[in-house]
GUBALO-980716 format. One record per residue (C-alpha): residue number from 1; x, y, z. Coordinates in nm, 3 decimals. Layout:
# residues N
n NUM, east X, north Y, up Z .
...
***
This chain:
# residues 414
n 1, east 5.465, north 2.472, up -1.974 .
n 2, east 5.733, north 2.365, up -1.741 .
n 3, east 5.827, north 1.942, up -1.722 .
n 4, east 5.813, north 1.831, up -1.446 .
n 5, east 6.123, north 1.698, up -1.289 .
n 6, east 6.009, north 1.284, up -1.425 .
n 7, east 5.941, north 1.386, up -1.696 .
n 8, east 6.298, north 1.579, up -1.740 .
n 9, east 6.433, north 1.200, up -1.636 .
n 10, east 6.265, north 1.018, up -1.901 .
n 11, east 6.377, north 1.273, up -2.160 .
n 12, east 6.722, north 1.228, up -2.048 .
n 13, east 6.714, north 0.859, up -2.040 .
n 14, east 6.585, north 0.854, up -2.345 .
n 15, east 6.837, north 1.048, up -2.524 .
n 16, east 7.113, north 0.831, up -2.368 .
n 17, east 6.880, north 0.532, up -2.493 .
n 18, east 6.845, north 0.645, up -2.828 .
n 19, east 7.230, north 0.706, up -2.883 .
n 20, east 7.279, north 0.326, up -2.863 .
n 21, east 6.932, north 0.233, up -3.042 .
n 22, east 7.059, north 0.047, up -3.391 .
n 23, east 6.838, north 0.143, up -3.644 .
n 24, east 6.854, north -0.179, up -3.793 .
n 25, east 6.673, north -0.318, up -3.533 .
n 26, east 6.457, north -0.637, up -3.639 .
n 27, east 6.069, north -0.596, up -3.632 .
n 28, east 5.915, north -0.852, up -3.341 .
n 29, east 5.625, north -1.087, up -3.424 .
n 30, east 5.300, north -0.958, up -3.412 .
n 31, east 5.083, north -1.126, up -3.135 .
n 32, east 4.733, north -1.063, up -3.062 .
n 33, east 4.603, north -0.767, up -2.959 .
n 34, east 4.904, north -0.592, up -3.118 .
n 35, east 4.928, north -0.392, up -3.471 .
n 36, east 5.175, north -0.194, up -3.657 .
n 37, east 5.011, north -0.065, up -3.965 .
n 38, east 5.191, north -0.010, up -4.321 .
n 39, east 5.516, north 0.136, up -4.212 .
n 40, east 5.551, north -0.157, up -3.948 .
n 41, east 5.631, north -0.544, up -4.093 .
n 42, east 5.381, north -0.759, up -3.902 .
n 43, east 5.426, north -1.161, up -3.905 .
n 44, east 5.173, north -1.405, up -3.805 .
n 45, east 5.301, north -1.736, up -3.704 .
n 46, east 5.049, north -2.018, up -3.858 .
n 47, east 4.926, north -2.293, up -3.652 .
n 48, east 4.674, north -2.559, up -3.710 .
n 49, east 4.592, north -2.611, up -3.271 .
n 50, east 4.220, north -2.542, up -3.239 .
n 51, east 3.966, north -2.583, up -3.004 .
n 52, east 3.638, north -2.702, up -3.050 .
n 53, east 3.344, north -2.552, up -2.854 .
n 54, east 2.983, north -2.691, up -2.864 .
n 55, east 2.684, north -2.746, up -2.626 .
n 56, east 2.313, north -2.703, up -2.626 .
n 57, east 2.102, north -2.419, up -2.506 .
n 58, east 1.747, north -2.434, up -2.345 .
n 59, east 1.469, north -2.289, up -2.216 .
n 60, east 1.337, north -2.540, up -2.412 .
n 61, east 1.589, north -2.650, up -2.732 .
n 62, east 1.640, north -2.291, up -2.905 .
n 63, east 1.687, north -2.269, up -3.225 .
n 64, east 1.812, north -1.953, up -3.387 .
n 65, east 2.002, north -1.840, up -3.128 .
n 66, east 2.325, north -1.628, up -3.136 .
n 67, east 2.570, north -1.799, up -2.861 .
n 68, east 2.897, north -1.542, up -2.896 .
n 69, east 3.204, north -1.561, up -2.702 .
n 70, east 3.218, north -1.179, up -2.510 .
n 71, east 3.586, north -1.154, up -2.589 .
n 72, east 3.506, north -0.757, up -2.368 .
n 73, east 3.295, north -0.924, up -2.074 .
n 74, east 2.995, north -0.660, up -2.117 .
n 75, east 2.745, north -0.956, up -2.136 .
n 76, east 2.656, north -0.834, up -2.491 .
n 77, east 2.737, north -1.005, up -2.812 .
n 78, east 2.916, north -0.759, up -2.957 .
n 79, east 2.924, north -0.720, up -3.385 .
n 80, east 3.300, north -0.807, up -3.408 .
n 81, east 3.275, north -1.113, up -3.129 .
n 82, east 3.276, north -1.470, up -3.249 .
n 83, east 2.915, north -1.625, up -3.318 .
n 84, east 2.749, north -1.910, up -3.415 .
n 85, east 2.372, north -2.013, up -3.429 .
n 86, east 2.193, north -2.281, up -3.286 .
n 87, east 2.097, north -2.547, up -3.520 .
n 88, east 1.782, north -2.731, up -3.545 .
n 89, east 1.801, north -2.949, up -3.196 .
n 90, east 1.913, north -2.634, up -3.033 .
n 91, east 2.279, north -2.691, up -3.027 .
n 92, east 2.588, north -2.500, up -3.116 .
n 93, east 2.965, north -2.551, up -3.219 .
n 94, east 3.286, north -2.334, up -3.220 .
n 95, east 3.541, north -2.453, up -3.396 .
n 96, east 3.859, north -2.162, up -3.314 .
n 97, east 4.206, north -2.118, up -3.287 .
n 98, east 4.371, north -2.234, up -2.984 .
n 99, east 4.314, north -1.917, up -2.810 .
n 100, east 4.147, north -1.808, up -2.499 .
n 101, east 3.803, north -1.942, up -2.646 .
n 102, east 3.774, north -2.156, up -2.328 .
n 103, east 3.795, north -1.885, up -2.110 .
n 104, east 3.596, north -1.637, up -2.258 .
n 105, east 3.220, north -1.634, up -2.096 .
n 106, east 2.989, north -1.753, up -2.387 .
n 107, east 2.659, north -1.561, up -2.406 .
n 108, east 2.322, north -1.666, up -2.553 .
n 109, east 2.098, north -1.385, up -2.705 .
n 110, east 1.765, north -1.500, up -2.863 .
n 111, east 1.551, north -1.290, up -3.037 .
n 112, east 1.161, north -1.274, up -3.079 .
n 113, east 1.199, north -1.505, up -3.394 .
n 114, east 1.402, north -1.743, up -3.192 .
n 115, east 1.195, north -2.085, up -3.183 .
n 116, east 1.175, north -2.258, up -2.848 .
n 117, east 1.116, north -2.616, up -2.944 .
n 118, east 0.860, north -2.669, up -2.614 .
n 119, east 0.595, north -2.506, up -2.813 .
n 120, east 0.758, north -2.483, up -3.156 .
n 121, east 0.663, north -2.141, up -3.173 .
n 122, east 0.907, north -1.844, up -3.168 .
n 123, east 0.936, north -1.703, up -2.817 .
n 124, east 0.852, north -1.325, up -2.866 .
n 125, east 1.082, north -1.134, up -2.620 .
n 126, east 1.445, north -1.114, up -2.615 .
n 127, east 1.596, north -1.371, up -2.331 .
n 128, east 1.945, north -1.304, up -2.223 .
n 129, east 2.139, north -1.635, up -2.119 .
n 130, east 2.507, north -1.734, up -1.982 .
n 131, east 2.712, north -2.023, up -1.959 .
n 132, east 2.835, north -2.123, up -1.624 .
n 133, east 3.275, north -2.061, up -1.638 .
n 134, east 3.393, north -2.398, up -1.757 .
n 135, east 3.054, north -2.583, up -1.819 .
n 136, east 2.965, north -2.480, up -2.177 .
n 137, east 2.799, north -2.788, up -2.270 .
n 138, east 2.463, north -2.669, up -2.116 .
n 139, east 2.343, north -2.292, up -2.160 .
n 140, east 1.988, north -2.213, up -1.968 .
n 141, east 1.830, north -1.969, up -1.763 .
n 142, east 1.934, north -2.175, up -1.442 .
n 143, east 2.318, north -2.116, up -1.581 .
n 144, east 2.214, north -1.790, up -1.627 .
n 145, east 2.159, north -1.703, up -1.260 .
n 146, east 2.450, north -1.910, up -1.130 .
n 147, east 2.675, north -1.670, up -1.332 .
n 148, east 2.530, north -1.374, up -1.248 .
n 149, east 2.547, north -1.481, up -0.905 .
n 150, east 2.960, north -1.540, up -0.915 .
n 151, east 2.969, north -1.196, up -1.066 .
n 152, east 2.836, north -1.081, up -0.791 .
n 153, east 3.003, north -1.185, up -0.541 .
n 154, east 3.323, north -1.335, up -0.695 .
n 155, east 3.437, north -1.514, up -0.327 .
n 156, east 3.190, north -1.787, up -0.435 .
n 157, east 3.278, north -2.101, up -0.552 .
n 158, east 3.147, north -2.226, up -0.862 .
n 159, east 3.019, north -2.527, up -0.655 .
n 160, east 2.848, north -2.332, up -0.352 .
n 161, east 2.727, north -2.132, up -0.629 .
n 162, east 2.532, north -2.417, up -0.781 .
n 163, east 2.438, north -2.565, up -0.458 .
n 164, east 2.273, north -2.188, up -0.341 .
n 165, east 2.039, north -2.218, up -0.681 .
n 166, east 1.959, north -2.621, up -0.653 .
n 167, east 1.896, north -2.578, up -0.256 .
n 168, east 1.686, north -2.256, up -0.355 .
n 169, east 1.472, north -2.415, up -0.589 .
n 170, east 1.433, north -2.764, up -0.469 .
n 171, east 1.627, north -2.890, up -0.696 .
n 172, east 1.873, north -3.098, up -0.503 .
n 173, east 1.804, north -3.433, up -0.734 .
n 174, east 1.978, north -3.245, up -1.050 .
n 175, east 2.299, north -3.064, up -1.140 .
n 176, east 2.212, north -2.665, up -1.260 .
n 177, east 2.449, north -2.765, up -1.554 .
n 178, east 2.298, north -3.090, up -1.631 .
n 179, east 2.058, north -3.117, up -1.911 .
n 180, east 1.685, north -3.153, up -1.763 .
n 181, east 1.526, north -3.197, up -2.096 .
n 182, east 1.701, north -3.546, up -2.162 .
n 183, east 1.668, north -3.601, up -1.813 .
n 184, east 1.327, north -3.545, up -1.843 .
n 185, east 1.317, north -3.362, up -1.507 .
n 186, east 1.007, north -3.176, up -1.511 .
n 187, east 1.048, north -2.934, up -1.191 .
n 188, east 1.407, north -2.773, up -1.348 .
n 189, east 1.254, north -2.758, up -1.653 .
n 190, east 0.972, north -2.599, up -1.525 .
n 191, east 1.166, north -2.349, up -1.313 .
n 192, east 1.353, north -2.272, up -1.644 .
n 193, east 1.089, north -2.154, up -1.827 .
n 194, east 0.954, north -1.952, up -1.539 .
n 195, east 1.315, north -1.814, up -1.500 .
n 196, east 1.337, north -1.726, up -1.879 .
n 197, east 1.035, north -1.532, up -1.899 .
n 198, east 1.088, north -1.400, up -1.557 .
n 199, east 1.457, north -1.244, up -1.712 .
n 200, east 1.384, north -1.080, up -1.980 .
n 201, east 1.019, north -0.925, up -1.819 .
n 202, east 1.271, north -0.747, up -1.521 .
n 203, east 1.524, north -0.672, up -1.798 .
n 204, east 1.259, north -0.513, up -2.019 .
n 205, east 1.092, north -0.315, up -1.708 .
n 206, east 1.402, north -0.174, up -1.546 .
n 207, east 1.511, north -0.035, up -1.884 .
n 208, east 1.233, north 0.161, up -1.958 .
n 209, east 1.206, north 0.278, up -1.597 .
n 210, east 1.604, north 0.404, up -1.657 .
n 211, east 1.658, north 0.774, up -1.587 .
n 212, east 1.987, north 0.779, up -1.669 .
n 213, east 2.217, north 0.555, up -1.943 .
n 214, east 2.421, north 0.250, up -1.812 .
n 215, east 2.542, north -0.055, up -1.952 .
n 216, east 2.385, north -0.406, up -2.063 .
n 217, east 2.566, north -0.554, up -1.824 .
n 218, east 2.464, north -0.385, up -1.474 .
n 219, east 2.111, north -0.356, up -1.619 .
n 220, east 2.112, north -0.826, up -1.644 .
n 221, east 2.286, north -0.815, up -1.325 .
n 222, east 1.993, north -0.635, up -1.148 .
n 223, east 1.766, north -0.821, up -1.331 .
n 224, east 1.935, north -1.167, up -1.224 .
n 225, east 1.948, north -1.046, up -0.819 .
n 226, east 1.542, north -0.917, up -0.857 .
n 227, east 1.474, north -1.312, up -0.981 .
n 228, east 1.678, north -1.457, up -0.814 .
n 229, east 1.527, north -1.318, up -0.488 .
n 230, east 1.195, north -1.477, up -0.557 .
n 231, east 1.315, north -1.784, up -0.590 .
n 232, east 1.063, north -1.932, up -0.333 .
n 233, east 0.777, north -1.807, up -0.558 .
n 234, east 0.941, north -1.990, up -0.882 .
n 235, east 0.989, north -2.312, up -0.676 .
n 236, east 0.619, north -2.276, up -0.547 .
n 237, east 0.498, north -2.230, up -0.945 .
n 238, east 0.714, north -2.503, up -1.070 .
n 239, east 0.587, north -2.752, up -0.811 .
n 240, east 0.244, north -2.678, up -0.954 .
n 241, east 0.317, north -2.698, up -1.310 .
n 242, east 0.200, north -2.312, up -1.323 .
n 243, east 0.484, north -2.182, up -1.658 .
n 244, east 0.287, north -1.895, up -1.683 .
n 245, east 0.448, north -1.747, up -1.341 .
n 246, east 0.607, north -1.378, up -1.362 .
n 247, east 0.819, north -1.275, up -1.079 .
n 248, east 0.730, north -0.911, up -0.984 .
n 249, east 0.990, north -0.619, up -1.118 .
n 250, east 1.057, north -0.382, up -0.869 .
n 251, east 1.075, north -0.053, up -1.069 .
n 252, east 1.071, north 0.149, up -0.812 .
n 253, east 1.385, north 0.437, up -0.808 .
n 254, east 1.556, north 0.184, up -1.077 .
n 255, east 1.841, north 0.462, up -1.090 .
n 256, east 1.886, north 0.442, up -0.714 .
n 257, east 1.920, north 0.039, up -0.724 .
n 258, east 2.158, north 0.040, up -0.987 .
n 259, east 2.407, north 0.273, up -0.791 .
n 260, east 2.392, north 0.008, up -0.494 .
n 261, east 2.456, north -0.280, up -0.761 .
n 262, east 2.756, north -0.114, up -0.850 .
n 263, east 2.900, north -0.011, up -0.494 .
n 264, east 2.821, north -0.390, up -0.449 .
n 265, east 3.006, north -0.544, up -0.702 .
n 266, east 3.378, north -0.551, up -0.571 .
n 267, east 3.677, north -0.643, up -0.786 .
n 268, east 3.901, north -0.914, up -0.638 .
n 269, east 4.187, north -0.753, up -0.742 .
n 270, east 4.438, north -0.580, up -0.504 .
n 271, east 4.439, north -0.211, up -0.474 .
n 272, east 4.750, north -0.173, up -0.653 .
n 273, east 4.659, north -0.462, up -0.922 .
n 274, east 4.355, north -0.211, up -0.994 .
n 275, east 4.557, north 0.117, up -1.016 .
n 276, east 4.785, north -0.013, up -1.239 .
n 277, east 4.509, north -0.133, up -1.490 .
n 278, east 4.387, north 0.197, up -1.471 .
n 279, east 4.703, north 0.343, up -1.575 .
n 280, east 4.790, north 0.119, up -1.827 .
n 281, east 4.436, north 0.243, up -1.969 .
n 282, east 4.554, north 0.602, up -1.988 .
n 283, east 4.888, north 0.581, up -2.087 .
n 284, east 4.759, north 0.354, up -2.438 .
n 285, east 4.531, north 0.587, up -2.490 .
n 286, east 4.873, north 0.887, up -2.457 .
n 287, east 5.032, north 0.696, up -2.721 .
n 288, east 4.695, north 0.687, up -2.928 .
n 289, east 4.622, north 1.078, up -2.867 .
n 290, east 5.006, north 1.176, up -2.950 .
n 291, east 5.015, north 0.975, up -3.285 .
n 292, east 4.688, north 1.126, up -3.398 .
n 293, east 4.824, north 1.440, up -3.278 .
n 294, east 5.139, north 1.376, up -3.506 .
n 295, east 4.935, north 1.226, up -3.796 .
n 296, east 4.746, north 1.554, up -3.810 .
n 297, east 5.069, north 1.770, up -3.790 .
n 298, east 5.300, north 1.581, up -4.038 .
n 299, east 5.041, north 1.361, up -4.231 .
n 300, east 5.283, north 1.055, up -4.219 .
n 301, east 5.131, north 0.737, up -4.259 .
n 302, east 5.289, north 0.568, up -3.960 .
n 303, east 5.099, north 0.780, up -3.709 .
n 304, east 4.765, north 0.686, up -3.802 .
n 305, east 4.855, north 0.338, up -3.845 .
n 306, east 4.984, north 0.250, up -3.573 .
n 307, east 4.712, north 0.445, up -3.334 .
n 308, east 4.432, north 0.278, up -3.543 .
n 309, east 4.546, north -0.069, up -3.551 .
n 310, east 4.826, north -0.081, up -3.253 .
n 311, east 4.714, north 0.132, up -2.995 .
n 312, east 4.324, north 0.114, up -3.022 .
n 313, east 4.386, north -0.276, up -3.025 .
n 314, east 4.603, north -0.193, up -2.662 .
n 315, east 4.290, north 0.001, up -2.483 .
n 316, east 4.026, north -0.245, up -2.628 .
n 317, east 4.228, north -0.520, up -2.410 .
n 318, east 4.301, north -0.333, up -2.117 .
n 319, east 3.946, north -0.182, up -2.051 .
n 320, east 3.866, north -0.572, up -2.116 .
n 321, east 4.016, north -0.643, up -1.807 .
n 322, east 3.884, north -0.354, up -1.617 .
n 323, east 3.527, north -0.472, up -1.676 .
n 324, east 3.662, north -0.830, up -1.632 .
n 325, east 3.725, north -0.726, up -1.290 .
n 326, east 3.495, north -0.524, up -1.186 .
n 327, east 3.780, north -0.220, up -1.189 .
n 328, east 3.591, north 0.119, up -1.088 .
n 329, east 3.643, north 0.383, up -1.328 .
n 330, east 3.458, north 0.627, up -1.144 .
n 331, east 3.622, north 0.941, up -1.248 .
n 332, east 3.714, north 0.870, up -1.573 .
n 333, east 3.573, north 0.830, up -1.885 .
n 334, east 3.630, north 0.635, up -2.252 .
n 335, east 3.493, north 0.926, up -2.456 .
n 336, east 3.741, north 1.184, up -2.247 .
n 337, east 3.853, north 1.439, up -2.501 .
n 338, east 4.168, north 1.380, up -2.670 .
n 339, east 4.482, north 1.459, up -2.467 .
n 340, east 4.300, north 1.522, up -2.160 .
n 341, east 4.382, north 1.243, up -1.879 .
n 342, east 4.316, north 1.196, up -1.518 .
n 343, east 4.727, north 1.081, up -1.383 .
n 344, east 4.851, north 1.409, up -1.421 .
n 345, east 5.162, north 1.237, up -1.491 .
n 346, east 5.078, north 1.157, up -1.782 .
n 347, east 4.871, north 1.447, up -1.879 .
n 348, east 5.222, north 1.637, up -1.792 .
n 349, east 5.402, north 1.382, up -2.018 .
n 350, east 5.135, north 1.454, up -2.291 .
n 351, east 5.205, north 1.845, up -2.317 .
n 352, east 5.595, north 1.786, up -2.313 .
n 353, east 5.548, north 1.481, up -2.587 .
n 354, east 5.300, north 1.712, up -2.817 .
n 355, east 5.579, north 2.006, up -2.780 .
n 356, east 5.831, north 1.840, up -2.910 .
n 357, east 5.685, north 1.625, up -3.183 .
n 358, east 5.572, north 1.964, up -3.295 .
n 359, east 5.914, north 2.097, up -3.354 .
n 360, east 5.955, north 1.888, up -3.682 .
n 361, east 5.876, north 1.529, up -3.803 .
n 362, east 6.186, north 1.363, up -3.722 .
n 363, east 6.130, north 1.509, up -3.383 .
n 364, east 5.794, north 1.333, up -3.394 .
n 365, east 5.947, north 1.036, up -3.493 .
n 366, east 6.176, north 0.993, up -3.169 .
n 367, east 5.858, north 1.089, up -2.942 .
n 368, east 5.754, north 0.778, up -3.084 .
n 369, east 6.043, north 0.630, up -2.967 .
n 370, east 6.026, north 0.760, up -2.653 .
n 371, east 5.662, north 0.674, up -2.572 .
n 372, east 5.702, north 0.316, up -2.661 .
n 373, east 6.024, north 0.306, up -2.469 .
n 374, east 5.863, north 0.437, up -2.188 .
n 375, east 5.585, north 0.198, up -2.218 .
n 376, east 5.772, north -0.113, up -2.205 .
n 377, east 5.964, north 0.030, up -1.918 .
n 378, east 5.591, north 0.077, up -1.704 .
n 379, east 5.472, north -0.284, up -1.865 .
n 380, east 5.795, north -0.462, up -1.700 .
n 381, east 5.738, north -0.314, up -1.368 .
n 382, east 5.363, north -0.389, up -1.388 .
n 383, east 5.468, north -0.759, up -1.521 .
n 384, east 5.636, north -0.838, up -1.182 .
n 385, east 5.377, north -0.893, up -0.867 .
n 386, east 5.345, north -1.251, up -0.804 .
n 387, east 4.943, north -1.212, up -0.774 .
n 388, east 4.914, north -1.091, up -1.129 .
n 389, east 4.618, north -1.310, up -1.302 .
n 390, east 4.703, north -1.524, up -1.608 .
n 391, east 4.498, north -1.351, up -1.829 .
n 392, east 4.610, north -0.987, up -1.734 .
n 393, east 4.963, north -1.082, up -1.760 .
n 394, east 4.866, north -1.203, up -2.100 .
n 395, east 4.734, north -0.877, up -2.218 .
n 396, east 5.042, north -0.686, up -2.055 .
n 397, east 5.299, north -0.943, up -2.283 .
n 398, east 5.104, north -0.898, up -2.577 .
n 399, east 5.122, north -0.475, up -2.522 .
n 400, east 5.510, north -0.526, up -2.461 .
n 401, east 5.564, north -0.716, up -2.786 .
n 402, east 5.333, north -0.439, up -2.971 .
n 403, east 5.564, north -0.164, up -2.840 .
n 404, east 5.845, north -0.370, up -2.914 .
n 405, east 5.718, north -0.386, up -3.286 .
n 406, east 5.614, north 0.004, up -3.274 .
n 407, east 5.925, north 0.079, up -3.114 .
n 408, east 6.090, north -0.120, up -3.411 .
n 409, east 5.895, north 0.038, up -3.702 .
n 410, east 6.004, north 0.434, up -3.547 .
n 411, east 6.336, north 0.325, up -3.570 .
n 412, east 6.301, north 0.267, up -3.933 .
n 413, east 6.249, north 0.619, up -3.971 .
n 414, east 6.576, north 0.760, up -3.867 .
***
């Protein structure tokens, strides 16, 4: 196939690179979200800085609740997120490294054993809470709708936010994040248990009226906006003491609402800011197609290793940031067949790279190289716009120093 005329560039710039590459050079720490696997030396710098997380989740006090910290923002507590239960008064504590915990949302998911300490009786049905950003002291379904709100329509405030849901529901005497059981403020409390109910009925209806398969995520959403638009009906039940109150689920073309949901939900990112997520996406997942490519060609250990444990790590925490925010990946896919990529760019680079790692192992070796050369190169230029959130410039260091250690452990073999 012939190269195309960037790719013929990188090849040559990467010969001239290699020629002055010592192969002595010194393996970089190991940071998260970066791996290196057992041809790579990986260091982990010790540190005793933690950060304590704890609050108290209600409908009424739960107890037996999972409260996770979505470390993928897919509003599902996820088997390999961090988790704790609620204890006996319904409250919860994380005790973590000094990480991101603090920024991470923190989800509630209680089960039908869960016991809600209004009746002290478990609760039956699965209810689906969030913490409002920042406020983790107080989880309830009145949190719940606040978030949901900000996501969306991420131009609002974390204050009008609030003030939208108290104004809503009459609740203009109380904060949404304050605790209304201690401040024994019947009407939020009220509306809370109406609200809880209320969630996971709509979640429960619109799933089994799905056509087609989608996400946790968009499916709470839609459930949030249906409840949340019947708010006048939950203030009207909660004036009256009536708990038993079930908003109505509109499960009418369920498929057809969903697709609105989604044109509605707008990333805040700029155009460019979004495209070069999306290629940061695909060109992780080149480096994780070629070594498994390689692996399978030359069976040498550092292939596999560093796809499984480096580059998996790398499109794990990009995509993270794509569902963060709200990044459409209309087009392409997670489960795309190996090797087969949308930037035909990259799809290009792909055929060249498989080519010539399939000339011999040491060739394979320096298409290693060349891909994590070319990899810090596009992470530089994606590290400069001014606009570039904290947290994705986070995850675009932490790739960087992973190619930097990948880069270092390919060296080793020449």
């Amino acid at each position: 196939m012939a190269e195309s005329k960037e790719n013929e560039e990188k090849v040559m710039k990467f010969s001239k690179s290699i020629a002055s590459l010592s192969l002595a050079v010194s393996v970089v720490v190991l940071l998260i979200g970066c791996g290196g696997g057992d041809d790579a030396t990986s260091t982990v710098t010790a540190t005793d800085a933690t950060t304590t997380l704890s609050g108290t989740v209600a409908d009424g006090y739960l107890v037996g609740a999972k409260v996770c910290l979505d470390k993928n923002y897919n509003d599902v507590c996820d088997a390999d997120e961090p988790f704790v239960m609620t204890d006996a008064r319904g409250k919860y504590t994380f005790t973590l490294p000094y990480m991101s915990a603090t920024e991470l949302p923190i989800l509630v998911e209680a089960d039908e054993n869960t016991i809600d300490l209004d009746t002290n009786t478990t609760i039956g049905e699965k209810w689906h809470f969030k913490a409002v950003s920042g406020q983790s002291s107080f989880i309830s379904p009145l949190t719940t709708l606040v978030a949901q709100a900000m996501a969306l329509d991420p131009t609002l405030t974390l204050t009008q936010a609030m003030l939208n849901l108290q104004n809503e529901l009459g609740l203009t005497d109380i904060n949404i994040s304050e605790d209304y059981i201690a401040r024994d403020h019947n009407i939020a409390h009220n509306a809370a248990k109406i609200i809880a109910h209320s969630l996971a009925n709509t979640e429960a209806n619109l799933t089994s009226n799905l056509t087609i398969t989608t996400d946790a995520r968009t499916i709470r959403l839609l459930a949030a906006q249906q409840v949340r638009s019947q708010t006048a009906a939950i203030k009207a039940a909660a004036d009256i003491n009536n708990t038993a109150f079930l908003t109505e689920v509109n499960t009418t073309s369920v498929d057809e609402q969903l697709a609105t949901l989604s044109g509605v939900i707008a990333s805040t990112l700029s155009i460019q800011l979004q495209n070069d997520l999306l290629f940061m996406w695909e060109e992780e997942r080149l480096a994780r197609d070629v070594y498994n490519a390689m692996y399978a060609k030359w069976g040498s250990k550092i292939f596999t290793n560093i796809a499984t444990n480096g580059e998996q790590t790398h499109i794990d925490s990009v995509k993270s940031m794509i569902d963060k925010y709200a990044v459409s990946t209309a087009g392409y896919t997670e489960s795309a067949a190996a090797g087969v990529f949308v930037n035909q760019d990259l799809q290009a680079l792909y055929n060249t790279l498989i080519a010539k790692g399939n000339v011999s192992v040491t060739e394979a070796y320096k298409v290693g190289q060349l891909i994590e050369i070319t990899d810090i190169e596009d992470l530089d230029k994606r590290l400069l716009p001014t606009d570039l959130p904290a947290d994705i410039r986070t995850v675009y260091e932490n790739l960087r120093k992973g190619s930097e250690s990948h880069l270092a452990a390919f060296n080793k073999q020449l």
